[in-house]
N, C-alpha and C positions, 0 to 999 in steps of 0.2 A: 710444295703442293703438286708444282707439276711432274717432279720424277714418280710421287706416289701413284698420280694416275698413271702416268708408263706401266708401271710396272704392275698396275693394276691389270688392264690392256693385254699387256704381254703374256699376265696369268691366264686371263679368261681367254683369246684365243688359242693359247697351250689347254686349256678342258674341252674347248671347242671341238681342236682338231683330235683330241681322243675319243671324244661324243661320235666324232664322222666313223673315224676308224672303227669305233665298235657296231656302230650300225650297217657298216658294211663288211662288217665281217664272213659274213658266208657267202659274197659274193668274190667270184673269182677274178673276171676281169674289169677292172677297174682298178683306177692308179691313185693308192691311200695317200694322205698328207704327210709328206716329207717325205714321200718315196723316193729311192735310189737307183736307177738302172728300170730295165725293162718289166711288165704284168709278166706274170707266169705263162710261158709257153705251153699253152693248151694246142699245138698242134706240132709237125714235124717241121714244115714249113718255119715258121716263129722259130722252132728251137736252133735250127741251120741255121736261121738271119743272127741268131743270138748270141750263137758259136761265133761265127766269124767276126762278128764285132768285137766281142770281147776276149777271145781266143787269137786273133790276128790283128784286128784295124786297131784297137783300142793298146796294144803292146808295141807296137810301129809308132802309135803316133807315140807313145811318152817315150820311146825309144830314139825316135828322131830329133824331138824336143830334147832331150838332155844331150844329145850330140851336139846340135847345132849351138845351144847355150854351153857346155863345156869347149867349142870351137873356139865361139868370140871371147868367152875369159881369156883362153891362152891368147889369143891376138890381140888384147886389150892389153893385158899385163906383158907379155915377148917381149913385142913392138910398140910399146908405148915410146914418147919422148927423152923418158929419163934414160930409160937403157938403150939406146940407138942416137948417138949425138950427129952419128953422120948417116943419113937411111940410105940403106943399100937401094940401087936406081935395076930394076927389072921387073917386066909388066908380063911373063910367061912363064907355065912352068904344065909341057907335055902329058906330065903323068896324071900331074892334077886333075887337070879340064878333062883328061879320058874319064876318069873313075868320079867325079862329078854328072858326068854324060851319064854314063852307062849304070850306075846306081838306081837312078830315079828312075829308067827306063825300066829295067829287070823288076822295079819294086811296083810298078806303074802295069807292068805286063802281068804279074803276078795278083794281081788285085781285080784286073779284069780278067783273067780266068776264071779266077774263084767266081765272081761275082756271072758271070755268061752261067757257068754250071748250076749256081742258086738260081737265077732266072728261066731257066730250062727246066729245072725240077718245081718250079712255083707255076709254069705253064702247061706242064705232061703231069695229066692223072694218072696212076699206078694201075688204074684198072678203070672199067665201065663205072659210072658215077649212078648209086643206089638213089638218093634222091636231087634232086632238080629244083631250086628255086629263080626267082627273077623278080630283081628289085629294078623298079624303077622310078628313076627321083621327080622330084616335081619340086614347085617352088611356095610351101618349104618343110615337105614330109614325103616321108616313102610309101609307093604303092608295094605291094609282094603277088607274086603269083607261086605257088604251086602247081608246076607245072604238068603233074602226070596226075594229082588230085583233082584241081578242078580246084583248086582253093583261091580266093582273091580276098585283098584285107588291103586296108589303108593303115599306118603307122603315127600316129600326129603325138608330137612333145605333150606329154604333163602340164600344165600350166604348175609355177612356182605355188601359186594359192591353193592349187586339189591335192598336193602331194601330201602323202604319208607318211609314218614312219619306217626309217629304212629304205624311199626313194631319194635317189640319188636328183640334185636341182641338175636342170638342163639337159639330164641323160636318160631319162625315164621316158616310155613311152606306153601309149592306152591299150595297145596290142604289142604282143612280143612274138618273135619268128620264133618258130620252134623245131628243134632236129634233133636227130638222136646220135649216140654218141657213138664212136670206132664207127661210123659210116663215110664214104665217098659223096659230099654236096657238092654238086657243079652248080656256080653262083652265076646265073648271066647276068649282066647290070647296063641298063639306058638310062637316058630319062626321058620326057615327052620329049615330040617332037617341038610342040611348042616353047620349051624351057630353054634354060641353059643351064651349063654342065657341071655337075658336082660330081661327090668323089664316096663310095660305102667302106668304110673303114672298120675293122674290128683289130687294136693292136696286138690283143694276146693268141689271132689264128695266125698271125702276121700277114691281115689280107687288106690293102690296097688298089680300089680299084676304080677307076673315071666313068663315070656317066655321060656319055655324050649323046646330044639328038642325033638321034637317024643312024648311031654305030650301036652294034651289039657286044661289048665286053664279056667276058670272061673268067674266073679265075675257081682253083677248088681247092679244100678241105680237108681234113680228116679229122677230128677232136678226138686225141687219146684217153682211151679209159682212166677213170679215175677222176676227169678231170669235168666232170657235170657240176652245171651250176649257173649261175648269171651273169653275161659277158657283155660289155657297151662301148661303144663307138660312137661318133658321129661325122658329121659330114666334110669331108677334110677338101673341099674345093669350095673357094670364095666364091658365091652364089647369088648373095644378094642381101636387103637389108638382116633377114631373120636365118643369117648362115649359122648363126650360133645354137640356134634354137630346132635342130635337123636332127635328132639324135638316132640312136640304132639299139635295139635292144634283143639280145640274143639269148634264149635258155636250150641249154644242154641235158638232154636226159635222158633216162636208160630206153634201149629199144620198145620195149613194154609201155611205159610210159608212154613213146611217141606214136605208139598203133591207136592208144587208147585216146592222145591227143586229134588223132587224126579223124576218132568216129568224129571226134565232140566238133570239131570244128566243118566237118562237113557239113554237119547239119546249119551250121550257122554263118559258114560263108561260102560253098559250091555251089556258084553258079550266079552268086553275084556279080553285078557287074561294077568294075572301079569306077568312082565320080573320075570326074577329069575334071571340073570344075568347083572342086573345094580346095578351099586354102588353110592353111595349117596357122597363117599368121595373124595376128591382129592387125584391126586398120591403122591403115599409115598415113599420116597427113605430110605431105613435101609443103612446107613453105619457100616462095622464089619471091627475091628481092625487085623492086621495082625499079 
């Protein structure tokens, strides 16, 4: 009886997670069940962090792993007991410890190169940056400003109970930022002064970025053609009780599109002012022991 329910269990979660896949299917970033490797690189940035991983770091490392395990076989079987009845007595060997030395070095020097030059191209814009936004976090939703619009919007999670079909649990949010696609966005990211520090993540621009009081952050964009559609992140710095519940929700769409997003939302959020004092969270009871 009880293997029957196993494998009962094991059915219905296997319809489950085709049910998720097919309801997200026209969204782009976001990481389907039982995904393998990275969301689809919607930007240049992502697509160099992706390259190098799995074009360089990811071929080193199963390249080192089979050395180092093809090493101790041989010195397990060599120099075992049975075939060494008398062990030869020397604790040094020049060539060795050089090409030990200098291996890891070369491969160590080689990895931060790459890596200084992806960091340099994730911090230098190719050009004057077309639109300008600025997220700043709060505890436990994002504020946004459009900054050459005049636009200002708060961001707060879906509650699991109002969601829809086809939202995503803990990654949806009530407003979504919106940019148009093949553009230069320079993202600057805080959070209040009174908060502390989280982090705006969207893994398929490959953009990580830290919200700190009182510093002003950085980082930019480009979303290549073709690539429009619904992108979600959320907040990749431990925050506080409702870290989990921070999400990010990004739609990608044709230039046309975002001129036309741009009347509609002026009229509905330029020149509001951001609360500073809403919370995104439900209340929280601490109980402390006596």
């Amino acid at each position: 009886m009880q293997r029957k329910s196993r494998i009962a269990a094991i059915l219905a979660g296997m319809a489950s997670f085709g049910l998720m896949s097919a309801a997200f299917a026209d969204t782009i970033g976001i990481a389907n069940p039982w995904q393998y490797g990275f969301q689809p690189s919607a930007t240049e940035i992502m697509e160099q962090t992706e390259s190098m991983h799995n074009d360089f770091l990811l071929p080193l490392t199963i390249a080192t792993f089979v050395f180092v395990l093809a090493l101790l076989t041989y010195v397990l079987v060599r120099f075992r007991a049975g075939a060494n009845p008398e062990p030869r007595r020397f604790s040094h060997n020049a060539f060795i410890e050089v090409i030990w030395t200098l291996v890891p070095t070369v491969i160590v020097a080689v990895i931060a190169i790459l890596s200084i030059k992806q960091l340099q191209f994730q911090d230098t814009p190719p050009a004057e940056p077309e639109v300008i936004i600025k997220a700043i976090g709060h505890q436990w939703y994002w504020e946004y400003e459009y900054v050459d619009e005049d636009i200002v919007f708060d961001a707060l999670m879906v509650e699991e109970e109002d969601l829809t079909e086809g939202q995503p649990r803990l990654l949806t949010t009530d407003t979504h930022i919106v940019l148009p696609v093949d553009t230069i966005v320079q993202l600057l990211v805080t959070s209040s002064p009174i908060d502390v520090i989280h982090a705006w993540t969207i893994p398929a621009f490959g953009v990580k970025v830290d919200a700190i009081p009182g510093r002003l952050n950085e980082r930019w964009f480009k979303v290549k053609p073709g690539f429009e559609g619904r992108y979600y992140g959320q907040c990749s710095e431990l925050c506080g009780a409702r870290h989990s519940y921070m999400p990010i929700t990004v739609d990608i769409v044709s230039k046309e599109e975002y001129q036309a997003w741009l009347v509609k939302a002026k009229q509905e959020f330029a020149g509001v002012e951001a609360p500073t004092s809403v919370l995104a969270a439900l209340p929280i009871t601490t109980n402390s022991a006596n």
